[in-house]
N, C-alpha and C positions, 0 to 999 in steps of 0.2 A: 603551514604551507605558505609561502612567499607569492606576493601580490603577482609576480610573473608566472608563475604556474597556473595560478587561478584562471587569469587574464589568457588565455591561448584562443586562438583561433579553431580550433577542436571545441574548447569548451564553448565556446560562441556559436559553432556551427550546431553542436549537441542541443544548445537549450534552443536555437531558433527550430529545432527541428520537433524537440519535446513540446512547445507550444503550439507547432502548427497540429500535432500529433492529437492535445488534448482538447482544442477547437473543435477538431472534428471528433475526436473519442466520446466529449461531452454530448455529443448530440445525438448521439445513438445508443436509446437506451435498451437495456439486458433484461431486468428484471427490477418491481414494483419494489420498493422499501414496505415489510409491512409495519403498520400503526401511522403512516402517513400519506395519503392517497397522492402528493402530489411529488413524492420524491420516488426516484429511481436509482438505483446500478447501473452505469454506463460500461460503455468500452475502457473507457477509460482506468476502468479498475483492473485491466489486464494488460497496462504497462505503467499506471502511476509510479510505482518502486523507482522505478530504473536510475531515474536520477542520482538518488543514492551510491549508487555503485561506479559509474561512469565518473562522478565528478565529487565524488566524496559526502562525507555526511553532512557539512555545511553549509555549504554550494548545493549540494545537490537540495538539500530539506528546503532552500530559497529558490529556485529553480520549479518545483513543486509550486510552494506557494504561489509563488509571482503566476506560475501557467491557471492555478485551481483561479486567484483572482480574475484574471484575466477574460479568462470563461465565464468566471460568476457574474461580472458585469454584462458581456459580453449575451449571455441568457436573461438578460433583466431578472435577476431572481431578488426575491426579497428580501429585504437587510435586517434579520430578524436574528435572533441569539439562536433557535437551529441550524438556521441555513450557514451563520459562524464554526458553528462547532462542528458541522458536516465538512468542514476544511479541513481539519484537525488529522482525521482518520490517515489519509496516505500519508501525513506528514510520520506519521509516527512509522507507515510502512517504511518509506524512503529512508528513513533511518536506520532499521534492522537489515535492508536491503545492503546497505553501504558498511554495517557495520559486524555482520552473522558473525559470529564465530570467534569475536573478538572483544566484546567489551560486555560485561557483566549487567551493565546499565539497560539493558535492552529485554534481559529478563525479570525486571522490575516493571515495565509497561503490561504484563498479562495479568502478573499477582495483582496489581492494584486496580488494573479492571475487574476483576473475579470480587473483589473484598468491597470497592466501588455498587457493584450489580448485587451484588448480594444484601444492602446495606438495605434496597428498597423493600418496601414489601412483597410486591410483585416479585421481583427478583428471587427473594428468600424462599418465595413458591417453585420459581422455575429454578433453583440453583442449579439442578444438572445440564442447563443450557452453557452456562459459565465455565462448565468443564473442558469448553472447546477451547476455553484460551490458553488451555496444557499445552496444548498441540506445537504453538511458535517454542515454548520452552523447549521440549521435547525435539524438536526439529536443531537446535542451537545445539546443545550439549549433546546430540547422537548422530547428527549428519552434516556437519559442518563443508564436508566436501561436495555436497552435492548440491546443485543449482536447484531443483526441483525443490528441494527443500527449504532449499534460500528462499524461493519464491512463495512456498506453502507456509513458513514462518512469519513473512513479511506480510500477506494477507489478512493470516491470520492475527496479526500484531492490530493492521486496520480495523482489523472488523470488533477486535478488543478494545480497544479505544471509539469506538461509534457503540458499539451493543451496551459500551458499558455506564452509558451516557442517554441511551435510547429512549428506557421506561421511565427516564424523569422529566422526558419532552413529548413523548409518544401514545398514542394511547396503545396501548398491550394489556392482555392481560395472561397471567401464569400459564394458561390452556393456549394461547397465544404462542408464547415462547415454546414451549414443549413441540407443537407441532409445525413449529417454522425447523428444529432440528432437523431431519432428512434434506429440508430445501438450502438448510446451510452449507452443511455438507457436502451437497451436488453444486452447489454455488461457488463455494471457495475451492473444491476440486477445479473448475472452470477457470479459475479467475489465476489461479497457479500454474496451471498449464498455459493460458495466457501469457502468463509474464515468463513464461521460461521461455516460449517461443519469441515472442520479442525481443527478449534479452537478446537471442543468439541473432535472429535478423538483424538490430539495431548494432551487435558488436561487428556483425558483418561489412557490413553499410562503412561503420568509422575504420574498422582497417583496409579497406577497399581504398577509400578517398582520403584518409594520415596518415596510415602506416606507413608511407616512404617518405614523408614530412617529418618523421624522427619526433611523432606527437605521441605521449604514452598511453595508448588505446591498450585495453584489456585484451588478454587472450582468452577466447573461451573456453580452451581446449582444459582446460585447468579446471574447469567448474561442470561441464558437460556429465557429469557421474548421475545419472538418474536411480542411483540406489541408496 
């Protein structure tokens, strides 16, 4: 993609709009992280993706960062190798978000969380927790047209890349995992319906105020399939 595509005033308006979005998304938390009493799930996990998709996977994946740092400072959080690698997770979203249905690469992110998670002890106890990171595969190669899925994939793709990472930072244990399943579940349910609904507001918003600017905004109408 050439430095003038990149460079648009869309894209400029997008990512001031995605940082102002994660300022405040950060600050309102969802739900406790378990095994770590001082981390949460914010809002934020129900539009992190989006980048991805609006502005491509490498733009977008830096778009991401650049908002997750900004926040990180911006929270005075501590500069510790968790609170690092808690960056990691949407990055990985925003990627599958930008890239569903297209690139084989992005079904290597679950396997190697699953083989990752499984590696620990802990893990090897819960394995049937690691079964959730079928789900993004499963969503890639059977539902490629539908957004929901797009969204349920991408989630899921984060939450593969943080879980898979978790019990070597966290305290868990096997009984831990097992019964955090149901609250996964109704949690990345939440966090996908989230991002779908965003999606289609935020696609709203940019063909509202570019579309006549001859700015290449997404149509939604093309991804809207919730089956």
């Amino acid at each position: 993609m050439s430095s003038k595509k990149l460079f648009t005033i869309r894209n400029a308006a997008f990512v001031l709009l995605f940082i102002a979005l994660t300022l405040v998304g950060n600050n309102i938390k969802l739900s406790a992280i378990w095994g770590a009493p001082d981390q949460s799930f914010t809002l934020f996990q129900t539009f992190g993706p989006l980048p991805g998709f609006f502005l491509g996977p490498v733009l977008g994946i830096t778009a991401v960062l650049v908002s997750e740092l900004i926040s990180f400072f911006m929270l005075g959080k501590a500069i510790n190798m968790l609170n690092l690698l808690l960056l990691l997770p949407m990055l990985g979203g925003a990627y599958v978000f930008a890239t569903f249905g297209k690139q084989r690469l992005s079904l290597a992110i679950p396997v190697l969380a699953i083989i990752l998670f499984n590696l620990s002890p802990v893990g090897r106890e819960a394995w049937v927790y690691s079964m959730f990171w079928l789900i993004p595969i499963i969503c890639e190669l059977f539902f490629k047209k539908s957004l929901f899925f797009r969204a349920l994939g991408s989630t899921f793709t984060a939450h593969a890349i943080g879980g898979s990472f978790w019990n070597y930072f966290a305290t868990m244990t096997p009984q831990m995992w097992i019964a955090l399943i149901p609250v996964t579940a109704v949690e990345r349910l939440v966090f996908a319906t989230g991002i779908t609904v965003s999606f289609v507001a935020v696609n709203t918003i940019m063909n509202r105020y570019f579309a006549d600017a001859r700015f290449d905004v997404p149509n939604v109408s093309r991804y809207i399939s919730l089956i």
